[in-house]
N, C-alpha and C positions, 0 to 999 in steps of 0.2 A: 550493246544497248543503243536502241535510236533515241536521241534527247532532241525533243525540239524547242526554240527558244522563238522569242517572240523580239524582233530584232529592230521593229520601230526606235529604241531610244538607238541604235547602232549607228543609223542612216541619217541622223537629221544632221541638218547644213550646218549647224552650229551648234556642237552636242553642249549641254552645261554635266552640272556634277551627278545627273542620274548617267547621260548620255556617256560619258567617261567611264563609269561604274561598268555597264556594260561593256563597254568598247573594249575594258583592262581585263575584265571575265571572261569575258568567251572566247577573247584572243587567247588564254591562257590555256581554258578548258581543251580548246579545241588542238594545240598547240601540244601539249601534255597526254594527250587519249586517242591517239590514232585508232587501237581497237573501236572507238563509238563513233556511231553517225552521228551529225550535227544538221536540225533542218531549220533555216533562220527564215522565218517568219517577217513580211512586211507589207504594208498595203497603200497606197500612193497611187494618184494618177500620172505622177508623175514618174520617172525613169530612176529607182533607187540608188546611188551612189555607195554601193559596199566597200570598204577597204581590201587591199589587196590579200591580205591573210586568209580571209574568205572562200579562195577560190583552190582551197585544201582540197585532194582527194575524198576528204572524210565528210565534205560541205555540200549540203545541196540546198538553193537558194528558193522560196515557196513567194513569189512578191506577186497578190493579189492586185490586178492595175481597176483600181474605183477609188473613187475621190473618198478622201479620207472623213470630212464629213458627215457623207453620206452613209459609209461603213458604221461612221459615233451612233448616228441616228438610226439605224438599224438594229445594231447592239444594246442600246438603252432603249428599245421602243419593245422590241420583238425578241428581247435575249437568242439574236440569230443573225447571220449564221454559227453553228458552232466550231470550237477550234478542230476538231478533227475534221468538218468539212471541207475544212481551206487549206489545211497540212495532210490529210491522211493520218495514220494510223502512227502512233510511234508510245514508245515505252515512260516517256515522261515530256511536259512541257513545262517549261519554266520561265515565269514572268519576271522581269530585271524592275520592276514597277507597276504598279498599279494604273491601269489603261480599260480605255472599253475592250471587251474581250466578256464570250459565252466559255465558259469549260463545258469539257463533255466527259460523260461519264466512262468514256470506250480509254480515258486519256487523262492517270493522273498529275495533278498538276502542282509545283512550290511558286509560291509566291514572294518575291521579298515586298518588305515594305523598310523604306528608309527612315519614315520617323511619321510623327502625328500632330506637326506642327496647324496644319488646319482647321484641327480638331480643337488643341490648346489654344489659338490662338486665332482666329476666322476671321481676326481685323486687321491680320498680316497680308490679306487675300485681296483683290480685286471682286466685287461681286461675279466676273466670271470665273473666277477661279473656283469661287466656293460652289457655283453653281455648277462645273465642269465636274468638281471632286464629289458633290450630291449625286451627280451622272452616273459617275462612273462605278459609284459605291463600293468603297475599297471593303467596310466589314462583309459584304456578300461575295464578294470575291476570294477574303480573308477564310472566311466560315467552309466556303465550297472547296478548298485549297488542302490536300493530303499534311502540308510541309509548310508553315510559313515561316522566311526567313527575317530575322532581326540583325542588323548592321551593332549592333552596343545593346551592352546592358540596359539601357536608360528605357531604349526603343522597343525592349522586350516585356519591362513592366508596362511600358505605356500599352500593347496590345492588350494587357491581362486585365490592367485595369478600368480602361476606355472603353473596350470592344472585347473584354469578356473572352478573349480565347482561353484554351486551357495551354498553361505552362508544359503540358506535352505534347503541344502543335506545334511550339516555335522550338527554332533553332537558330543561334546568335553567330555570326559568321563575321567578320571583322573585314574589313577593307584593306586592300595590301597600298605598299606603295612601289615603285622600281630606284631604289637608289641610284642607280648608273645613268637612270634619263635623265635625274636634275644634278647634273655636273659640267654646266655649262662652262668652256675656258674661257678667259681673259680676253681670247678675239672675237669671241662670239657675243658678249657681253658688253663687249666696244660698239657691237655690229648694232645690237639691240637697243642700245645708250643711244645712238646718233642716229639711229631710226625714228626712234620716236623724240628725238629732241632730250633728251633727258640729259641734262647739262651739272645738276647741281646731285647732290647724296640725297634720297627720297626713304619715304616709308610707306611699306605697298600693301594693301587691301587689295586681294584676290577673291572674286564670287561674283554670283549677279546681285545686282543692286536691287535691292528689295528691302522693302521695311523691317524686317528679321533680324535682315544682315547688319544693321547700326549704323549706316554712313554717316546720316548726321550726326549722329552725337560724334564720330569718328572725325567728324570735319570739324566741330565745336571743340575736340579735344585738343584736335591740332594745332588748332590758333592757339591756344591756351598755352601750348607745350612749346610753340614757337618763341615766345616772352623768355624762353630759361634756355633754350635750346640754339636759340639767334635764327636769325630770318632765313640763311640759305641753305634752304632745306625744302623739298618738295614733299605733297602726297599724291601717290600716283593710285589711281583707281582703277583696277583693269575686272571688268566682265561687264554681262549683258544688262546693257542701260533698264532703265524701269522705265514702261509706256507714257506713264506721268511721269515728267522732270520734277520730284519733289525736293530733288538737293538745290534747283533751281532760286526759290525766292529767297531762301537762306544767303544764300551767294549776292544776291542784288543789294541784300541789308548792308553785305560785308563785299564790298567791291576792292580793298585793299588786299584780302585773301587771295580775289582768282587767278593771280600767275604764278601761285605756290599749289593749287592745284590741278593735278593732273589727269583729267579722265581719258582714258585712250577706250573704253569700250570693250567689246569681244577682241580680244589679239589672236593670232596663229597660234595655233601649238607648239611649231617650232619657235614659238619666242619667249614663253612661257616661263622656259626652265631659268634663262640667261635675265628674264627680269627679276626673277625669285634670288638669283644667285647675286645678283649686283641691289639689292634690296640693303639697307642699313637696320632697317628694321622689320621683320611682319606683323600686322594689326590685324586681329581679324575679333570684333565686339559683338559677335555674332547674340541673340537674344534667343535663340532656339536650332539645337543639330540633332541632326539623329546618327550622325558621326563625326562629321569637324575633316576631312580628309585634306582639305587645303594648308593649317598646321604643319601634317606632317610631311606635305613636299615641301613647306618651308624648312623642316627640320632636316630635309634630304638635301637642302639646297644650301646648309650649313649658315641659317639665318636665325638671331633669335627671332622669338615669339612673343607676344603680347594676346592673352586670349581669356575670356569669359570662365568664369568657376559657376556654368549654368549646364545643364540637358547634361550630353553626352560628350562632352567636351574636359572635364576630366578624366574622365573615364581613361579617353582616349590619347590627352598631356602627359598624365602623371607627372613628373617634378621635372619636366623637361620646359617648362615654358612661365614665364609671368602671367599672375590670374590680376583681373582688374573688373570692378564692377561695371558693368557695360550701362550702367542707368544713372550712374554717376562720372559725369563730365569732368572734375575735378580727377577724382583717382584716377582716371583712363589717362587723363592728360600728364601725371605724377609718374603713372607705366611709362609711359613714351618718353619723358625728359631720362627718365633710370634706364631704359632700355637705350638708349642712345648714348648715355655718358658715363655712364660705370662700368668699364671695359672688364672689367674681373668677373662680371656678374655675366657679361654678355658671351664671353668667354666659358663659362661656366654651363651656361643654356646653350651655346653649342654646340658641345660635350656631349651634354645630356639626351640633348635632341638625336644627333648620330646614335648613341646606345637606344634611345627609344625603337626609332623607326627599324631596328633591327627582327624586331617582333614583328611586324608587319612586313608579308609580300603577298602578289597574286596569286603566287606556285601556290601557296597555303590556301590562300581564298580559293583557289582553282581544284585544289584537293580535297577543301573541307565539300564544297557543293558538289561535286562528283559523288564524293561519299552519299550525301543527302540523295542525292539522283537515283542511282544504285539502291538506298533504301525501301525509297518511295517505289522503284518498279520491281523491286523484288514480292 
């Protein structure tokens, strides 16, 4: 079987949680299936940056060099060129995300969609964003699509009942995690401490900062929790800043706050695992997932958890993690002093967490979408 993949979220400079998605799949797929071709799809004026995994026997690389842009505009103006154009002929193509992109009828095609947060919620968005996601039009993509894939339960009603697909188009496919990457040791963890300064015990929020994700009220909990919990204690913020600094004026009210917290920004990947591991606590008040997969590398990193009973976030917990109302600054702040000082309990979500993330890996995710693959081109 030739499967082609559309490898844009693969190659960006600074991939987030779609860009990972990918990156842990096809590494898997491709890794696991030596009988199929792989043709990875990407389009850049600039010179793609693939990982070395890539460069498999089974691999063959299709990178269109036009400015990226210009391709959008092409795509949303003139539904052209199509994907068999640019790739050739192959028995299935499959989108990691919802992107401009023509399907062609010569070339069926799965699509995942990871959640419908723009839909529920469009005041989470940037006016370009909402007018990027109007572009790009994921239900027409959705519709055109043999195979749509749903990440959670939660993300699977949302297509049915937003965008009207039928419950025999989608197929629910879960995100793995690799237990053995987040077990950073003791020197590594030193390494990563004195990297970035991190001198006192912290409680770490992982993701980009966007309005969704809850920083402020995470920052408001903070202070809160700091009153019961004592002052030496950091919050460390790690992913990709938001264009508008809105944590900003918050911070200027409250100038006593800002050497408790910590924004370090996009970090390495290799440093990832050793902040998750020396973490005291993870927070993540998220307001809308269409699967939560940061959780469960904290759960792999043997950290309790502190996280929202919203979207697809139980789903994806189960009794592995403290739920807190992410709208209410008090309870969140009540999670965090409990999660930090009643060692029986945190011990307990430990436990839990290890047996959880046992359900989850990519071999599986890499299996179940193989299967879909093989469906769709049969």
């Amino acid at each position: 079987m030739q499967i082609g993949i559309d490898a844009r979220a693969i190659v960006e400079e600074r991939p987030s949680g779609v860009g990972w998605y990918a990156l842990e799949l096809t590494r898997r797929m491709i890794q696991q299936s030596s009988q199929h071709q792989f043709v990875l799809f990407s389009v850049s004026w600039s010179k793609p940056n693939y990982p070395s995994w890539t460069h498999a026997p089974n691999v063959q690389i299709v990178h269109r060099r036009v400015p990226s842009k210009l391709f959008h505009l092409a795509e949303w103006m003139n539904r052209w060129p199509h994907i068999s154009e640019l790739i050739g002929d192959c028995d299935v193509f499959w989108m990691p995300n919802v992107h401009f992109t023509s399907w062609s009828s010569r070339i069926p095609a799965v699509l995942t969609i990871h959640d419908l947060s723009y839909v529920h919620e469009p005041g989470f968005f940037t006016w370009k964003g909402r007018l990027w996601h109007r572009a790009v039009s994921g239900p027409r993509l959705a519709k055109h699509a043999q195979i749509v894939v749903a990440d959670s339960q939660h993300t699977r009603q949302d297509l049915v009942d937003l965008w009207k697909l039928p419950e025999s188009k989608i197929r629910v496919v879960a995100l793995g995690v690799d237990v053995e990457q987040w077990k950073a040791d003791t020197s590594e963890i030193r390494r990563v401490r004195d990297h970035y300064k991190l001198m006192r015990p912290y409680i770490l929020f992982m993701g980009n900062v966007e309005p969704r994700k809850n920083v402020r009220t995470l920052i408001e909990s903070f202070q809160r929790a700091r009153k019961q919990i004592g002052p030496a204690i950091d919050l460390v913020i790690v992913g990709k800043p938001p264009k508008t600094p809105s944590l900003h004026p918050y911070l200027r009210t409250n100038p006593s706050l800002v050497p408790f917290i910590r924004s370090l920004g996009y970090v390495l990947a290799s440093d990832r695992a050793a902040l998750y591991r020396g973490a005291a606590l993870f927070v993540y008040p998220s307001l809308y997932e269409g699967f939560g997969l940061p959780i469960l590398e904290a759960m792999a990193s043997e950290v309790p958890v502190v996280t929202s009973p919203i979207s697809s976030l139980p789903e994806v917990a189960g009794d592995a993690v403290m739920m807190a109302n992410p709208y209410n600054i008090a309870e969140l702040a009540r999670a965090i002093v409990i999660g930090i000082q009643d060692h029986t309990l945190r011990s307990k979500l430990v436990r839990r967490g290890l047996e959880r993330v046992q359900i989850y890996s990519w071999e599986k995710t890499a299996s179940q979408m193989l299967d879909i693959f093989t469906e769709v081109a049969s």
